[in-house]
Residue, then its C-alpha position, 0 to 999 in steps of 0.5 A: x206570368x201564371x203567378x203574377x196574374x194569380x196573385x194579383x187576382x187574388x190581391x184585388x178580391x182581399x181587397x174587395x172585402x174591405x168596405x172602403x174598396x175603390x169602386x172600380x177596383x171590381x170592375x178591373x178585377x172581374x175583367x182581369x179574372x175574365x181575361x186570365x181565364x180565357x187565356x188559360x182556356x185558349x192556351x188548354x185549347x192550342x196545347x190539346x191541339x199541338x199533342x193531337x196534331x204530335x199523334x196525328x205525325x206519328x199515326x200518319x207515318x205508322x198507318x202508312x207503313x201499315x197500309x203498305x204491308x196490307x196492300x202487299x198481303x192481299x196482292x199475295x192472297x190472291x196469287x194464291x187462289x186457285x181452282x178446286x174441283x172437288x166439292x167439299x175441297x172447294x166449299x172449304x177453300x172459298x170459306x177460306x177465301x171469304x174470310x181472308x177477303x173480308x179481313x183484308x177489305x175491314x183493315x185496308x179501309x179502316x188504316x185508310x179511314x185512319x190516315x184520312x184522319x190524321x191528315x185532317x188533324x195535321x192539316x189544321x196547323x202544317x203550312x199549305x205547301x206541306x199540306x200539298x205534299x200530304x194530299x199528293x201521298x194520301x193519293x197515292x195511297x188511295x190508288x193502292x186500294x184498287x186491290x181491294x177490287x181485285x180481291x173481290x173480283x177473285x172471290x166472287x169468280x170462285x164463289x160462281x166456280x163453286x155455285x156450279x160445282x154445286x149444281x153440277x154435282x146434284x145433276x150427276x148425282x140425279x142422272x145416277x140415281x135415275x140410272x139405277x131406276x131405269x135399270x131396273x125398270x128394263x129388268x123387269x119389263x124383260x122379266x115380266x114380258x111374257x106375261x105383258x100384254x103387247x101394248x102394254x110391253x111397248x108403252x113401258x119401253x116406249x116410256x123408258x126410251x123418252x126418258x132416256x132421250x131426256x137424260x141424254x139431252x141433261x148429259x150433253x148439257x153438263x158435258x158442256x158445263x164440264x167444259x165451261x169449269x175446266 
């Protein structure tokens, strides 16, 4: 049909050079070159779709034996989360943990993105009863990404365990250093204090002793907080 049309196309403009040409010949000539080229274009048009809507299938069913190996690995992932007690064991941990949220979270949505794609694209052509199928699995899909917010969930509560480690730590190592101090300032009142003056003898130790009963409320808090990371 594709040559005939051409050639007949074609037959009519060398007849149009011709100076004894029929005056409508133009006209059925110009509307059968109009109409053949919009054919080619909607038949351009129906073929790009059958080979997006081809792609859309098979990235359909690709994406979602991928997704499904996707949603499995995060449930693994945060099986394997647990409580580190030391510092730097646990800052390295919690990166770890960070890292392997986020890459789970940016291929799980983008494969969802994906699928929702293909979806849309199959849904152009596919019947309406198979269009219901579709939309049902792409439901079911969409249910398995709630792991997405348990993962989150994980991460964010190892953040917070970190978080007081943190201050936990400096806390001890505040009490320690201020233990080092106290001890020497005990030393020297007992070393000095035959050459003290009584009151001023008193108020040091007075001094020291309201230190001290500070310190302890601080140690009693973090024993509590000791209690709380366990």
């Amino acid at each position: 049909k594709r040559n005939v049309v051409v050639d007949l196309i074609g037959k009519g403009k060398v007849i149009l050079e011709h100076p004894d040409k029929p005056k409508f010949l133009e006209g059925n000539v110009k509307r059968i070159e109009e109409g053949w080229d919009d054919t080619k274009k909607k038949a351009q048009e129906r073929l790009k779709l059958l080979t997006e809507t081809k792609e859309a299938f098979i990235g359909y069913a690709e994406n979602n034996e991928t997704i499904a190996t996707e949603v499995e690995i995060a449930e693994e992932e945060i099986k394997k989360v647990k409580k580190h007690f030391n510092l730097d064991a646990a800052n390295s941990d919690l990166k770890k943990r960070q890292d392997l949220y986020n890459k789970s979270n940016d291929t799980v949505t983008g494969l969802f993105s994906s699928i929702n794609a293909n979806f849309n694209c199959m849904a152009i052509t596919i019947p309406e009863d198979k269009k219901k199928i579709l939309a049902k699995e792409m439901k079911a899909v969409e249910e398995k990404l709630e792991v997405l917010g348990r993962f989150k969930q994980t991460v964010t509560k190892i953040e917070e365990l970190v978080a007081s480690l943190t201050s936990f730590d400096s806390s001890l190592k505040a009490i320690d250093g201020w233990m080092k101090a106290a001890t020497a300032e005990l030393t020297d009142i007992k070393n000095a204090s035959g050459g003290m003056l009584p009151e001023d003898r008193v108020a040091r130790t007075m001094d020291l002793q309201e230190d001290i009963a500070a310190k302890i409320e601080i140690l009693k808090s973090n024993a509590v907080t000791e209690s709380e990371l366990l």
